[in-house]
C-alpha positions as CSV (number, residue, x, y, z in Angstrom):
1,X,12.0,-7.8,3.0
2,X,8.2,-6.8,3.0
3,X,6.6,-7.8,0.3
4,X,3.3,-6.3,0.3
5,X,2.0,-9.4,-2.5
6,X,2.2,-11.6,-0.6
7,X,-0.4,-13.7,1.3
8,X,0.3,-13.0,4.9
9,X,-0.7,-9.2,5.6
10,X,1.9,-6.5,6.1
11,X,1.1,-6.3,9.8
12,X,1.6,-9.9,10.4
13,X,4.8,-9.6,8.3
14,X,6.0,-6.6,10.3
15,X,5.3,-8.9,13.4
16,X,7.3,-11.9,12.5
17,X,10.1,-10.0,10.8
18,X,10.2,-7.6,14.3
19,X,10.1,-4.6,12.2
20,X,7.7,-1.6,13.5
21,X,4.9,-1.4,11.0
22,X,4.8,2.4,10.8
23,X,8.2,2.3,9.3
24,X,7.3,0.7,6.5
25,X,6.3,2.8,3.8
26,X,4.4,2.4,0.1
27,X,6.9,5.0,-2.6
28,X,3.9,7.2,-2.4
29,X,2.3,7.5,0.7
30,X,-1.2,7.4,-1.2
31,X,-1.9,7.4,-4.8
32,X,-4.7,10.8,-4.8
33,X,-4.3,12.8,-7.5
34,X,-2.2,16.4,-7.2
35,X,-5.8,17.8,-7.7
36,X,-7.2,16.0,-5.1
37,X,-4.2,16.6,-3.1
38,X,-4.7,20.8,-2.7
39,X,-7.8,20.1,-2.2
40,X,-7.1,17.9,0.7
41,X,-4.9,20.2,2.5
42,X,-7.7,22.9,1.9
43,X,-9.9,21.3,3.7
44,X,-7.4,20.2,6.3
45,X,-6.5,23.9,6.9
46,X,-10.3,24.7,7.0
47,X,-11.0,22.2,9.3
48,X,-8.4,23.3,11.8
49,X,-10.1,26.7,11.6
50,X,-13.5,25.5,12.1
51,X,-13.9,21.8,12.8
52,X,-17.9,21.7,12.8
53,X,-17.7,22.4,9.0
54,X,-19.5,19.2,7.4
55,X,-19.3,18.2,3.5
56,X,-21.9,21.1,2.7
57,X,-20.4,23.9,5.1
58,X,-16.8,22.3,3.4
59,X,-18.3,22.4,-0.1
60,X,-19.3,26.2,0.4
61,X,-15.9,27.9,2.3
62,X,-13.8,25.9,-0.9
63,X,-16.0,28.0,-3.6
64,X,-14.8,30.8,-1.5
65,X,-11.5,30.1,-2.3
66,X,-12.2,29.3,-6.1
67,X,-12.0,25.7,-5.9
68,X,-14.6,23.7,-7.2
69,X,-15.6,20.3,-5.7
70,X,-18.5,18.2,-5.5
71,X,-20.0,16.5,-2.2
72,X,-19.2,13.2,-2.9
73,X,-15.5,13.9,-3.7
74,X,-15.0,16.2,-0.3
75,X,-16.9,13.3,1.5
76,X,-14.7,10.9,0.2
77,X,-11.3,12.7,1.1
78,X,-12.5,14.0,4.5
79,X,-12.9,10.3,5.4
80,X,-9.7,9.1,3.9
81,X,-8.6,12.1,6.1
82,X,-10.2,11.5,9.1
83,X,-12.2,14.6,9.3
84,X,-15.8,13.9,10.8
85,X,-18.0,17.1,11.6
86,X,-19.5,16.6,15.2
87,X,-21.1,19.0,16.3
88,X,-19.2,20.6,18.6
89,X,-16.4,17.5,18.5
90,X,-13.9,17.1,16.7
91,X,-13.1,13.7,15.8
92,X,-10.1,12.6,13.9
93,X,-10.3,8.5,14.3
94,X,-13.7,6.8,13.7
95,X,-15.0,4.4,16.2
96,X,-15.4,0.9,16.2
97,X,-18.4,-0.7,17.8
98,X,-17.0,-3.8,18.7
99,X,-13.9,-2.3,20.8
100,X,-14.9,-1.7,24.4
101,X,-15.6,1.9,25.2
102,X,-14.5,3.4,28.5
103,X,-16.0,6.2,30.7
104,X,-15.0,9.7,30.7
105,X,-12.2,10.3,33.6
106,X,-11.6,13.7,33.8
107,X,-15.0,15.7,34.4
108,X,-14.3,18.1,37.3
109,X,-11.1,16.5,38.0
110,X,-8.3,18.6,39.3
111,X,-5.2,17.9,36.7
112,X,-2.4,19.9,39.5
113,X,0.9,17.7,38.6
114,X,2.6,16.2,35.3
115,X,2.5,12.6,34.7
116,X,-0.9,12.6,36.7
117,X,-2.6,12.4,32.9
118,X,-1.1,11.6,29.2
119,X,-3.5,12.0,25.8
120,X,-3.1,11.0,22.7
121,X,-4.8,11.9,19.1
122,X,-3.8,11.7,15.1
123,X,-4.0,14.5,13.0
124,X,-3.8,14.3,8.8
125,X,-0.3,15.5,7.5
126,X,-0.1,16.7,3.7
127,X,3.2,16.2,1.9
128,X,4.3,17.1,-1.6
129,X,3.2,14.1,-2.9
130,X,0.9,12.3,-0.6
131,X,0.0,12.7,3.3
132,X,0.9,11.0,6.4
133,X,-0.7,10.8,9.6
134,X,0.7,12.1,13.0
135,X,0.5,10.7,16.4
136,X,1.5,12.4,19.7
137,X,1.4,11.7,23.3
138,X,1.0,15.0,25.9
139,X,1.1,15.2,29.2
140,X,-2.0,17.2,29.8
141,X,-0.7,19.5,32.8
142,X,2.5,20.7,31.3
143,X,1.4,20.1,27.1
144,X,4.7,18.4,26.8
145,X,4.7,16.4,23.9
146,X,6.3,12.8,25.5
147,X,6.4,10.8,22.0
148,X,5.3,11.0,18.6
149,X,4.9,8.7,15.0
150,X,4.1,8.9,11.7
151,X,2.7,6.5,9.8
152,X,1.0,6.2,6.3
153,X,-2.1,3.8,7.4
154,X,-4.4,4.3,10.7
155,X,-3.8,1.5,11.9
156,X,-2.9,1.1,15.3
157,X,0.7,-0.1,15.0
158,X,2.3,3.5,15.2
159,X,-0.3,4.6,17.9
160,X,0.9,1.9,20.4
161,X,4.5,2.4,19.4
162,X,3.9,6.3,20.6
163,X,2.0,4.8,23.8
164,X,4.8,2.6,24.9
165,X,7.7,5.2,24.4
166,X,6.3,8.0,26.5
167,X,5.6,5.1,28.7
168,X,9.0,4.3,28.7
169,X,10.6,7.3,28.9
170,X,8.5,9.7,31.2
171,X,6.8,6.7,33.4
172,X,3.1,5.9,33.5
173,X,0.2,8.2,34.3
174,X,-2.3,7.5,36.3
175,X,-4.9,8.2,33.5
176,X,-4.7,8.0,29.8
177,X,-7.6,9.9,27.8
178,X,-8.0,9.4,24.3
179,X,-11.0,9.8,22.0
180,X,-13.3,6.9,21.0
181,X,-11.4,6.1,17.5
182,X,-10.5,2.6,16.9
183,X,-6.1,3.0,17.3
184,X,-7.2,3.9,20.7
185,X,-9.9,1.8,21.5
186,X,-8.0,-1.7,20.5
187,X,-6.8,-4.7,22.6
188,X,-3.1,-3.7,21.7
189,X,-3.4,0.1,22.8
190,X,-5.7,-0.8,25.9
191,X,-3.4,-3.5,26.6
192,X,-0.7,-1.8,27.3
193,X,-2.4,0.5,29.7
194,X,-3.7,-2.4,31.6
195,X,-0.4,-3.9,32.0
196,X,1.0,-0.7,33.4
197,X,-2.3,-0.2,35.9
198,X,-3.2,2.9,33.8
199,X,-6.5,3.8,34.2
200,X,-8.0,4.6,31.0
201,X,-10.6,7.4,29.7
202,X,-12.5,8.3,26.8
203,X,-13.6,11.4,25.1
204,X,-18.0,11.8,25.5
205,X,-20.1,12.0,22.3
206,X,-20.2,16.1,22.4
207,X,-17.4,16.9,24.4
208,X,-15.0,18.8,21.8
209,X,-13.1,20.5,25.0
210,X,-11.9,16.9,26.7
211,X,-8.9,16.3,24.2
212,X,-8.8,20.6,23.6
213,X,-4.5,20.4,24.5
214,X,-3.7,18.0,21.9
215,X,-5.9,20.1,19.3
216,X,-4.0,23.1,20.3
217,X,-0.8,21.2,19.5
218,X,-1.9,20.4,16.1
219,X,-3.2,24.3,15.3
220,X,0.1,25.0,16.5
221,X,2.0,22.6,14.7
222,X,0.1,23.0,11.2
223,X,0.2,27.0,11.3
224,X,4.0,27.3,12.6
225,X,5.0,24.0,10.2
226,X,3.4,21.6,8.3
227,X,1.9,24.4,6.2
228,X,4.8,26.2,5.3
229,X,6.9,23.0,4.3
230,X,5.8,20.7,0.9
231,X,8.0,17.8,2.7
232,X,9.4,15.7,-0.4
233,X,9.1,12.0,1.6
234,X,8.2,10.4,4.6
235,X,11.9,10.8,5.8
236,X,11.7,14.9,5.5
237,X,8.4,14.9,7.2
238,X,9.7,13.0,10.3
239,X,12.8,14.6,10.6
240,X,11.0,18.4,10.3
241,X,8.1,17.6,12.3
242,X,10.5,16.3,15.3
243,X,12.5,19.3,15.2
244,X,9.4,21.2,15.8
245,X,8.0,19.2,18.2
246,X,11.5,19.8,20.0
247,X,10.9,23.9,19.9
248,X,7.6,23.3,20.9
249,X,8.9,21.6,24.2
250,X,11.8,23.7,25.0
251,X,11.6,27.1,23.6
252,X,7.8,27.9,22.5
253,X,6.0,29.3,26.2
254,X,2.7,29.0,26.6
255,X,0.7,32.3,28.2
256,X,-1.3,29.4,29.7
257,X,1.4,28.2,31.4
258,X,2.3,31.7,32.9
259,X,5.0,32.1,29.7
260,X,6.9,28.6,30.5
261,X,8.1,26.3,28.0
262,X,6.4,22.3,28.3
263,X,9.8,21.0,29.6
264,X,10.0,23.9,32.4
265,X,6.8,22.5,33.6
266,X,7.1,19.2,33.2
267,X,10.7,19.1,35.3
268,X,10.5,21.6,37.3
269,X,7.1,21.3,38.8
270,X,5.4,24.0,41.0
271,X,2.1,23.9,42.4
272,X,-0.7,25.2,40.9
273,X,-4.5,24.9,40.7
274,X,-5.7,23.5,37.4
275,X,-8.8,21.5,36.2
276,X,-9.9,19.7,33.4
């Protein structure tokens, strides 16, 4: 039914045909070669470990490991992964200069309740034979993890489709912080939290600690998952990564939430003192 020949883009073909463009999915997820491949999910896992490692700091820590790789190559695949050094950031989405950037909510704030603020971020997923990309919602107070997609472009279809089920599901927060990439920074994601009176806030140039949960998610995620599993397709992916993401809600406690599971928090709310 999609025929990705044809003139109209996939997007606008998604649109007319009402199918959700992050379920629509090329054989191969992208066409990098199985050597490029292990090198990607090195320099994923290094990057989780230390995410101010740039294309020389990268090109170093791989040697360590016996793989060889020049700076142009890593360069290349840490932007088709979405890894950008900042020093001390971490960025996974790139900016784009003509998207209106919002100020930073949550400096000195006092985050005591759930649903008070949801984030969002994407994260690089390797598979067998290719990679995906992962989207989740939080809520920040209790870490639950409200929705999540997977897509294989960075667009911002998948991101809003994320947005609008946590939306649906667990009811709007009063603030919504993202980073500055351009999924988040788009009329259609910053549309949605307009119609729904959500104010909306953006990660500072510098500030690695403002989206810290949703990276702990991902270290999570990636140590206790993704890198033990070579999923075989898209499918196997999804339907892994979900049941995870269900563990991680209702079994995996947090010692920073006093040994309580996400969902305990979430639903059964009891005061506490907490800021951002």
């Amino acid at each position: 039914m999609i025929d990705r020949n044809h003139s109209l883009p996939v997007t606008r073909q998604c649109l007319l045909l009402d199918v959700a463009r992050s379920t629509v999915y090329s054989t191969e997820p992208k066409g990098e070669s199985p050597e490029n491949l292990a090198i990607m999910e090195a320099l994923d896992k290094l990057y989780i470990d230390r995410p101010t490692r740039g294309s020389r700091s990268m090109k170093d820590a791989l040697e360590d490991q016996g793989i060889v790789a020049g700076r142009h190559k890593i360069r290349r695949l840490m932007a088709l992964m979405g890894l950008v050094a900042v020093y001390p950031k971490v960025r996974t989405t790139m900016a784009n200069k003509a998207h209106k950037i919002y100020p930073y909510l949550l400096r000195a704030l006092r985050i005591d309740r759930p649903r008070q603020v949801y984030a969002a971020d994407i994260t690089y997923i390797p598979m067998a034979k290719g990679f995906v990309y992962l989207v989740a919602v939080i809520d920040w107070y209790s870490r639950k993890v409200l929705s999540h997609r997977i897509s294989n472009t960075m667009d911002d279809g998948f991101c809003v489709e994320a947005l609008e089920e946590a939306i649906a599901t667990y009811g709007p927060p009063e603030i919504f912080n993202t980073d500055q990439g351009s999924q988040f920074t788009s009329l259609a994601f910053t549309g949605v939290l307009h119609r729904h009176g959500i104010k909306i806030s953006m990660d500072g140039k510098g500030r690695w600690m403002d989206n810290v949960y949703v990276e702990r998610l991902w270290r999570s995620l990636k140590y206790e998952e993704v890198y033990l599993k070579a999923y075989e397709s898209v499918a196997d992916a999804k339907r892994s990564i979900a049941i995870y993401l269900d563990y991680f809600n209702r079994e995996r406690k947090h010692s920073s939430l006093g040994r309580r599971t996400p969902d305990d928090v979430f639903f059964n709310h009891l005061p506490t003192s907490k800021a951002a």
